[in-house]
N, C-alpha and C positions, 0 to 999 in steps of 0.2 A: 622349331615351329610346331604348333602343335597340330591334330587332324583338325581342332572345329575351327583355327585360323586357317589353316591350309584352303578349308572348304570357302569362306570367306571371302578369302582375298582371291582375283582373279588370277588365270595362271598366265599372263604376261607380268606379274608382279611378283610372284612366289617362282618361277622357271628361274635359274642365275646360272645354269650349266647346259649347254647343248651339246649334241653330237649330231653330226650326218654322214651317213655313207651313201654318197652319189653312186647309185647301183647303173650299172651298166644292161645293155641287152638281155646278157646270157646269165646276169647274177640267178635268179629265180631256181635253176636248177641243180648250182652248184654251193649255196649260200649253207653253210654251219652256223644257223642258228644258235648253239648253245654256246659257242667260242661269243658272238657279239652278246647276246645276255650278261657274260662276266663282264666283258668289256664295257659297259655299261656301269655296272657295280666299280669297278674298278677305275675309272675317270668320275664316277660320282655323277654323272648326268642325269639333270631332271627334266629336259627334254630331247626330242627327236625329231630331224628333218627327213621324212621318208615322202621319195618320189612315187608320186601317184598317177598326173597326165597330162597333157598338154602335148608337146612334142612327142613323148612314146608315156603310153597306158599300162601301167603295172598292175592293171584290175580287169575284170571281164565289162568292158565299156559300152552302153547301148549303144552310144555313136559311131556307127561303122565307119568313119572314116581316122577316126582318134587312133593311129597308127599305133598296134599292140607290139612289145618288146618281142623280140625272136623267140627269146626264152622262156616267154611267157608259158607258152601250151595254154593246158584248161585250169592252169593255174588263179586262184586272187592274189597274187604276192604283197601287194600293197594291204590287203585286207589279211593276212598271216601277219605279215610283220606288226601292222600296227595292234593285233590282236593283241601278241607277243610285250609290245610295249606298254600298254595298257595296265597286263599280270605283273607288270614293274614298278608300276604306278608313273609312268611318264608320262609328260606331256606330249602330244602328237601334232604336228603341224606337214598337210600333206604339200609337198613341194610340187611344183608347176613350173614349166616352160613354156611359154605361150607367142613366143616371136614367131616361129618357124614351124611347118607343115609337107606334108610328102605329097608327091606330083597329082595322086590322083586329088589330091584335096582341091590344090589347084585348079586342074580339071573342072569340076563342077562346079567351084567356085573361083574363077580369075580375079571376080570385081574386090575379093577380100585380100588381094595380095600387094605387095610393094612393086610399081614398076616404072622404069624412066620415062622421058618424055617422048618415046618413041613409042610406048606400050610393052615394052620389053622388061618379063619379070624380073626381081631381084634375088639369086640364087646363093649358095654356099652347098659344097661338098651333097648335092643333091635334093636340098631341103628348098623348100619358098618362102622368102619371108612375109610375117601377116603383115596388114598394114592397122595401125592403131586408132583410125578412123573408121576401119569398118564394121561389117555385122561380123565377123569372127569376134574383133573386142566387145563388141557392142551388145551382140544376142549370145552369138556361139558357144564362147569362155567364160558368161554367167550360168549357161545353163550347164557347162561340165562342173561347177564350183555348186552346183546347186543337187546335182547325181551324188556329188562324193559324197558331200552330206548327209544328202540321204542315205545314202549306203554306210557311211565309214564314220560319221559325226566325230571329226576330228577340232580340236581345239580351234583352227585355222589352218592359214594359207601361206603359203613362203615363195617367192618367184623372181630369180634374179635375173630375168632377161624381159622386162615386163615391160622397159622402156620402146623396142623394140629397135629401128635399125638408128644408126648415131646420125649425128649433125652433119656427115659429110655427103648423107643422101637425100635427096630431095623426092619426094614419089610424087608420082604426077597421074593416082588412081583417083576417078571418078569421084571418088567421096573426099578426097582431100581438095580435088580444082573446088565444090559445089561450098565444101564446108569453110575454107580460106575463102572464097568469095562472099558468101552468106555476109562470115563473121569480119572482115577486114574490107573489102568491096574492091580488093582485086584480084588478079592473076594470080597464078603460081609465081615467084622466082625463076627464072629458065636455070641459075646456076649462082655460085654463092659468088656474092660480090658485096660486100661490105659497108661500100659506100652508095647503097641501093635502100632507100626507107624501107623497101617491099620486102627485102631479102632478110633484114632486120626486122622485122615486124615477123615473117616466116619464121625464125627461131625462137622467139616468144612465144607466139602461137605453138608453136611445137612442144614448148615445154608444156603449157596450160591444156594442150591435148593428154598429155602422158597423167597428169593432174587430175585430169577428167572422169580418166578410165579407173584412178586409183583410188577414188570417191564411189565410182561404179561397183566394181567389184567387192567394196566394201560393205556396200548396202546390197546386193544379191548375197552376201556371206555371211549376213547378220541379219537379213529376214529369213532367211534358211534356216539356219544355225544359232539363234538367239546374241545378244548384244555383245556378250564376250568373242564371237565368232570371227575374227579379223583377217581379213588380206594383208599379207606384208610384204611390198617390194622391196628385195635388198636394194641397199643404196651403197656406194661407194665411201669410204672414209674423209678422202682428202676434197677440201676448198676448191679447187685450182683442178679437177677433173671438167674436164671438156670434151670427153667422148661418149657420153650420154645425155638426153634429154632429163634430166633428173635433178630437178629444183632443190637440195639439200636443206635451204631455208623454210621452203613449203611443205616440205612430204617431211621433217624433222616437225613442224608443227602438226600434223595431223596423227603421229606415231604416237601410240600407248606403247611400244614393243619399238626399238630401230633394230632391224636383221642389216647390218653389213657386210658386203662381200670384199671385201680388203686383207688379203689371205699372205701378203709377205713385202718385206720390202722389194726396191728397185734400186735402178742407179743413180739417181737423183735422192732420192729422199732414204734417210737408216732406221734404224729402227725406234728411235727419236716419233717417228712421224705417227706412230700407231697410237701412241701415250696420246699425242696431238688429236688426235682423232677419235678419240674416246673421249677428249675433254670437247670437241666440237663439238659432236653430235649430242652430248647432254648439255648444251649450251642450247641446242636445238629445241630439243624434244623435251627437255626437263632433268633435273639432276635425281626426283624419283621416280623417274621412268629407268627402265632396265635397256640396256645400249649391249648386245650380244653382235659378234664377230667369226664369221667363218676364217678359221685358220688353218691353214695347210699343213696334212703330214705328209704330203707329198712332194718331190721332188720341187723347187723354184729359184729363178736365178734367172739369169742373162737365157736360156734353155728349160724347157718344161719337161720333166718326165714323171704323168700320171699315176707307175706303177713302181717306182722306185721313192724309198723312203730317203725324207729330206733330215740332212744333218742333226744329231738329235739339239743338240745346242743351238744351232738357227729357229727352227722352231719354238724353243722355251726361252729362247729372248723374243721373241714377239708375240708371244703369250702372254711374257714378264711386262711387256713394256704397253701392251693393252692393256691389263690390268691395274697397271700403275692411275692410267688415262680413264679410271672407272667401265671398260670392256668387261660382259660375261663372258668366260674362254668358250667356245665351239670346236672341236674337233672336226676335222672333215676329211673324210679316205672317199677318193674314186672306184668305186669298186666295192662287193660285199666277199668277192676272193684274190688272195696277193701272196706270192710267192715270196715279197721281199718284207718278212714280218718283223722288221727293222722298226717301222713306221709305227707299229701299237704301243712301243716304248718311249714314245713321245712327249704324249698329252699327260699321262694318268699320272705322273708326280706334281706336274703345276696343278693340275686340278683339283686332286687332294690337298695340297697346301691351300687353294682356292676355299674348299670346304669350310677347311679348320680356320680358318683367317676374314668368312665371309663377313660378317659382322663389323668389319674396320674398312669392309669397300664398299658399302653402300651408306646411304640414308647423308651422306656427309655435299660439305661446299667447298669449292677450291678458295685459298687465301692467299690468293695472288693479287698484287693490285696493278700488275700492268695490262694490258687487254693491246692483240694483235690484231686488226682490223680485214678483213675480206669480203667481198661480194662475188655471186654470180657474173652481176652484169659484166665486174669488175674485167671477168675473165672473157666472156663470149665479146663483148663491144669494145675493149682495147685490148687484150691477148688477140682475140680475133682469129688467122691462120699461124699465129705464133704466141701462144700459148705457154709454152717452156723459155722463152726467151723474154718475155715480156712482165708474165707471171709468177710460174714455176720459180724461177729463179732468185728474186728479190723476196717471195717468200719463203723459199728455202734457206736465204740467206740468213733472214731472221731468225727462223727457228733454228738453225744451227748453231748460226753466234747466241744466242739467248740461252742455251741448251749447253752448251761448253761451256759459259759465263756462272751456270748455277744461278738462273732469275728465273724463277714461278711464273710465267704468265699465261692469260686463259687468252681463244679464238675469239674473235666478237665479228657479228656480221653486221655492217653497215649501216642495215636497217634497225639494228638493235643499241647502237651507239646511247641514242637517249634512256634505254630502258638499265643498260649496262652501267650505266656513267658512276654513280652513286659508291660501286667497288671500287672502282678506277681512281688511281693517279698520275696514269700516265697513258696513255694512245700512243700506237705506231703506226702507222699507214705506208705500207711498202708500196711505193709505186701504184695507189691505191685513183690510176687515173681519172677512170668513167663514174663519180658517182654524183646523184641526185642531188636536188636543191636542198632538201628535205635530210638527208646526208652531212652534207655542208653545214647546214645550220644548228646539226647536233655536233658538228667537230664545233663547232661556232663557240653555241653555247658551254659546251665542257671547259672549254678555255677562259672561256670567261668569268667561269663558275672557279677558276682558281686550278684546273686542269695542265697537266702538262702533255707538249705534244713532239714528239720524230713523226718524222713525214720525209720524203725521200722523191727521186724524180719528178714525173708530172704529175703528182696525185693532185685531184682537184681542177683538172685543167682542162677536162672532157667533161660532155655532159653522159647521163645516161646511156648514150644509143652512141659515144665514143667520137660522136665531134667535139671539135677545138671550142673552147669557153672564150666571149670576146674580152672578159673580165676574171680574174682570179678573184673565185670566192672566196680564199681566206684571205685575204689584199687583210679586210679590217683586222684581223687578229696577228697579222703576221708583218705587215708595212711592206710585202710584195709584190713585187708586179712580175708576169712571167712574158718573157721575149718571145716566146716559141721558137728559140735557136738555139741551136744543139751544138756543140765543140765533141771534136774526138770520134770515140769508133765503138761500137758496143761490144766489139772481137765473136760476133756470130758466126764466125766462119776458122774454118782449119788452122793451127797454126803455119803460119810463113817468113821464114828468116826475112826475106824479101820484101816482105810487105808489114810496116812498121806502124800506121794509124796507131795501134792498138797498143803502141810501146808509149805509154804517157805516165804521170807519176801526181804526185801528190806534193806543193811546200808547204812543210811548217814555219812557222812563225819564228822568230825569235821571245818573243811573248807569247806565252803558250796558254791557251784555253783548258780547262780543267781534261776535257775530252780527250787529249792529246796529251799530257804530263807525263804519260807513261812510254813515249818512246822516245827515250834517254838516246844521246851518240849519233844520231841520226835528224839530218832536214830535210829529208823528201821519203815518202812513202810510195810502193807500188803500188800502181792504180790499174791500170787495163779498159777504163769503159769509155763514156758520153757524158757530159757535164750538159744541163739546162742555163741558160746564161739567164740570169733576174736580177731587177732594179730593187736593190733594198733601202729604206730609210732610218732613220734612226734606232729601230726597233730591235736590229739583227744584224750583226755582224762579223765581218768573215773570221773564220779561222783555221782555213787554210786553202791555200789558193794551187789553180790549175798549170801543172807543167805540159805542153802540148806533147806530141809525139816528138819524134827523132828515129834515125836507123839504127837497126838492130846488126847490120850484116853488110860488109863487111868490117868485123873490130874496129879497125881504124875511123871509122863512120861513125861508129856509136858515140858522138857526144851532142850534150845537149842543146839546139843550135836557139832557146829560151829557155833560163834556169829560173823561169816563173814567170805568172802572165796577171791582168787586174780581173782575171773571173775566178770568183770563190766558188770551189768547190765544197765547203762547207760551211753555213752560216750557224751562231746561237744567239737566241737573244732572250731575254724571259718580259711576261706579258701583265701588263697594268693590276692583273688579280693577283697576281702571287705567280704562277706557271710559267713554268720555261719550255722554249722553242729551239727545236732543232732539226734543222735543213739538212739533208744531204743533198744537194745541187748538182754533186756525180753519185749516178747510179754503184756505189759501194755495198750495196744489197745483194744486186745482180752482178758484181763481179767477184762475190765473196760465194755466193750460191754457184758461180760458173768453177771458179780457181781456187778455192778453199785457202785464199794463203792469207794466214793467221795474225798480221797486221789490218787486214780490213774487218777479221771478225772481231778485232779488240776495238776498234771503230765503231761498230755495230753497238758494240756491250757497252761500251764507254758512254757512249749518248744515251744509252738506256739511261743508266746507273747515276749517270747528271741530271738527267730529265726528271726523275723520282724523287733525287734531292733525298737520299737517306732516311725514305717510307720502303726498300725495298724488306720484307717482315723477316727472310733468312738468308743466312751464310753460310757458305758449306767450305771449309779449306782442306787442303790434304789433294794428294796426287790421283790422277785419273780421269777420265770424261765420264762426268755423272748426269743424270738427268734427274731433277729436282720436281717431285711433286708433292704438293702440299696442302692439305685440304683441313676444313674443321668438323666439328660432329661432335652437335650441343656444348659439352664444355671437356671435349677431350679435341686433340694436337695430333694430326695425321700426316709423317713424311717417307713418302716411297722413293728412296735416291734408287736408281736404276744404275748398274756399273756397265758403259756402253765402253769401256778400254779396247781399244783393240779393233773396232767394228765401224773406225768413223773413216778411216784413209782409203776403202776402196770397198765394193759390195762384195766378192768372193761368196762363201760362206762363213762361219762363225765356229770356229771347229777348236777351240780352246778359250777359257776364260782368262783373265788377267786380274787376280785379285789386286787391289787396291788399300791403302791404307795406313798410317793412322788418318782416320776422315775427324774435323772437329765439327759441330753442327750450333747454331746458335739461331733460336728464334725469339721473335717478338714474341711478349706475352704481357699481351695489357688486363686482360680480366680474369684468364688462367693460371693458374699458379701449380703446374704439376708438379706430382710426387714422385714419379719414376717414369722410365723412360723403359718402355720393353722393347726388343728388338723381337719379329715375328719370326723371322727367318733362323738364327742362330738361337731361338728360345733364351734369351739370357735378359736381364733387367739391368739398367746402368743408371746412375744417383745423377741426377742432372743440379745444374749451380744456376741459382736464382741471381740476376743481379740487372738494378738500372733497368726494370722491365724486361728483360732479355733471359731465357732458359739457355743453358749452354752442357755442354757431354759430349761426349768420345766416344768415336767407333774404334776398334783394333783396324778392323778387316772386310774388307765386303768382296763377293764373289761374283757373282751376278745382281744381286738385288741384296736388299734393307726394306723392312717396314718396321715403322721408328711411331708407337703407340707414347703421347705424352698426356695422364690422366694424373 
């Protein structure tokens, strides 16, 4: 890039590498600036997240109440480093914490604080939390965003606690009773209760506050600070997060820049879910928007330790597997001093390879044509107080099976159905309960447009706000009618020899549906969950039907006392356009996301793969768990397989790769006609074979990653 484009283009568009070091109290006095200057050079980063004030003040602040870091003294630390970064020519974004405040703040301001319905504030580890309705967000925290400015004219603003306290507090301060009354014309909620309009309408509201304030602070940061000047709440990666106020749909559309704080896997989701969530949020925010990710060199797992470096191979798989999902990598150390300097040998090889490589991860489109369906509502009005169980899981189940199956497919939010439709051949809707009229009638239309559709439990069967529908909207598309009666056990709870509900199975047919062809030797599959019982008519037909429970304990008990029943567990049918339909009637989603047992993800992949009808654009064959991402960019072929071997049977950490390989690759190519095929990783070019519209070539090997350039 050259300096008069650099100068040009804003710097949320030219930034592609971040770093932060979350400084601590005491860093200011003990910090080796010239060790972080290489370190800079050396990960290649074009900007920087340095904490400036909110929670603790790393500057000399006129607000005497803006609690100064210990270490501070008569230090500007904030204004040194970012001096510092400037002669590097970085970008600067001063970081902010703005939930929480020290007692005396409290003191003289109570009315700005979070507190129950008794008046009793809401504390942590000696801090107060703000409350987001009042003048701290309102006057207080514009007029510190409008100081630094002044003082530090830093590019923007970074803040990932900006939601402020989660969904499972209710505050009951003076400006929230006036403001929920104003705008709703009732009370508070006294306590979450679900099936309360009031309480439901309180969690709306609550998101459209946090909304508020993120409009707010953008307009005090950019009449300050001129139009490029941006506030940016980090947001979470994942769909199916529930413990923040944080609209992803909505603050995903108002983002020139998305800062996400989504720093490693868990136990539920691998490292599969990062790639996922890079392809989300530019689903969001746009595919030439920049999508940057704070990643951990710090210790994470089932246990957190701050100051201990994290596995160097955990880490640069969730670098590798961001980047694959179009993420800028972020570095982020706690701390500007660390005894365990394990952790600086982390980032700076993916990041260099990020460098040399940037040009094939940006400017491009995913060419996937399946689309995976989600909503907010989806999660807050039927996840509700079970969220993992209702949610989480049926969509993990997806992505897992879809993701070991080797099928491309991109997130789509609910509301975006009609806008998405046009890439699409095929829809999934996991358990996709609570959605709109508006909703419905774009699953409607898709299908009728020649669309094909999996759809799974109750999806469609709530309205919005997670009551029961008296009619099944897709009745016309589908010839269903839904019972509201459930068979079986959804296994929520421990396992017990004793207690068998949850011991139920799957028969197959002697006539076997395409879906099913592939499990040879075998009439019943294990199942584990809840079957939805539905009237179907001519449209859809079962293919394979429900075995009830039986005991598990003792032996001699264990047989089947019904070796099948007339409720289909899974129905297929295809639709007057051309489109085929595919029920799961048992929750097979959610007990593949719960039990991982690799006949229900071949279920999963199998209804995909039917549903597509042979539009799916690649093939990947050869040994391993890869993850498949594939995107275009103008008239060049972009595929990043990710080699997840080894990393999918339990979280641990990641502390050896498992090469894989011969991998063979074949893609669709209807107007491209490439010439070679580069491999980015292994620097080597391989002769690809044209045939039947279809490019095809061979990998030896792959170690951790591939990037497969086809021009």
């Amino acid at each position: 890039m050259t300096d008069e484009t650099a100068t040009e283009t804003p710097w949320y568009r030219r930034t592609l590498r971040w770093g932060q070091t979350n400084f601590t109290e005491m860093d200011p006095g003990l910090i080796d600036m010239d060790m972080w200057k290489e370190y800079w050079r050396e990960t290649r980063v074009q900007g920087l997240i340095v904490n400036a004030g909110g929670i603790v003040a790393y500057y000399p602040s006129s607000f005497d109440l803006q609690y100064r870091a210990q270490g501070l003294g008569d230090r500007d630390f904030f204004g040194e480093f970012t001096a510092a970064a400037r002669k590097e020519g970085l970008t600067v974004l001063a970081r902010m914490d703005v939930n929480r405040a020290t007692k005396d703040f409290y003191d003289r301001h109570p009315d700005w604080f979070v507190v129950n319905a008794q008046g009793e504030p809401h504390t942590s580890n000696g801090r107060y939390f703000s409350c987001v309705n009042s003048a701290y967000y309102k006057e207080y925290i514009p007029q510190v965003l409008r100081e630094i400015i002044r003082l530090y004219q830093p590019d923007g603003f970074a803040d990932n606690s900006w939601t402020g306290v989660n969904r499972q507090i209710i505050c009951f301060c003076d400006n929230c009773k006036q403001k929920f009354k104003k705008e709703y014309g009732h009370d508070l909620p006294l306590s979450q209760d679900w099936d309360d309009p009031v309480y439901r309408s309180w969690v709306k509201w609550s998101y459209s506050c946090r909304t508020e304030n993120w409009d707010l602070f953008n307009k005090a940061a950019q009449e300050a600070g001129g139009p490029h000047c941006l506030w940016l709440g980090m947001v979470h990666g994942s769909p199916i997060n529930s413990h923040s106020f944080c609209d992803l749909k909505v603050i995903g559309e108002r983002s020139r820049i998305v800062m996400c704080d989504h720093q490693s896997r868990d136990a539920l989701n691998g490292f599969e879910m990062n790639g996922l969530s890079g392809n989300l949020l530019h689903t969001l925010a746009g595919w030439d928007n920049v999508v940057t990710e704070s990643m951990a060199s710090y210790l994470r797992g089932p246990h957190m330790f701050r100051k201990a470096s994290n596995p160097p191979k955990e880490t640069r798989m969730w670098m590798i597997e961001g980047i694959s999902g179009g993420i800028s990598p972020w570095y982020h150390h706690i701390g500007a001093v660390h005894e365990d300097k394990r952790q600086f040998d982390n980032a700076p090889p993916v990041m260099q390879w990020h460098e040399a490589n940037e040009e094939y991860l940006y400017n491009r489109l995913p060419a996937a044509n399946i689309g995976l369906v989600w909503s907010q509502d989806n999660t807050d009005f039927y996840g509700r107080e079970d969220v993992k169980e209702k949610i989480a899981l049926p969509w993990s189940g997806f992505v897992k099976s879809l993701t070991r199956a080797r099928i491309p497919y991109v997130p789509v939010n609910a509301d975006h159905i009609a806008r998405d439709a046009q890439g699409l051949d095929v829809l999934i809707l996991p358990d996709l309960a609570a959605m709109t009229d508006e909703q419905c009638q774009a699953v409607r239309e898709f299908v009728e447009a020649g669309g094909s559709l999996v759809f799974t439990g109750a999806t469609a069967t709530l309205d919005q706000w997670g009551e029961t529908r008296s009619e099944f909207p897709l009745e016309s598309i589908t010839g269903m009618k839904h019972l509201h009666q459930i068979e079986g056990n959804s296994a929520n709870k421990p396992f017990n020899l004793e207690v068998y509900d949850g011991h139920n199975y799957l028969r197959l047919p002697d006539d076997r549906h395409p879906v099913i062809q592939s499990f040879e030797n075998t009439a019943i599959l294990p199942f584990g969950g809840k079957v939805h019982i539905v009237q179907t008519g001519a449209q859809m037909e079962s293919v394979a039907a429900y075995i009830p429970g039986f005991p598990i304990y003792p032996p001699e008990f264990s047989w089947m006392r019904e070796s099948g029943s007339n409720i289909p567990a899974m129905l297929a049918g295809e639709h007057a356009a051309g489109g085929r339909l595919f029920y799961f009637a048992g929750d097979v989603d959610r007990c593949y996301g719960r039990l991982q047992i690799p006949d229900l993800g071949d279920l999963l992949s199998n209804a995909v793969k039917w549903a597509a009808a042979g539009t799916i654009p690649l093939k990947v064959e050869g040994p391993g768990y890869l993850d498949c991402k594939l995107y275009r960019q103008n008239e060049r072929l972009i595929l990043h397989l990710v080699n997840l071997s080894g990393t999918n049977q339990t979280l641990g950490y990641l502390e050896e790769n498992l090469p894989v390989g011969p991998i063979s690759v074949s893609i669709k190519v209807d107007d491209i006609v490439p010439g070679r095929a580069s491999l980015k990783v292994r620097n080597i070019n391989v002769k690809p074979e044209i045939k039947d519209s279809w490019v095809a070539f061979q990998i030896d090997s792959i170690t951790d990653h591939e990037l497969i350039i086809l021009d």
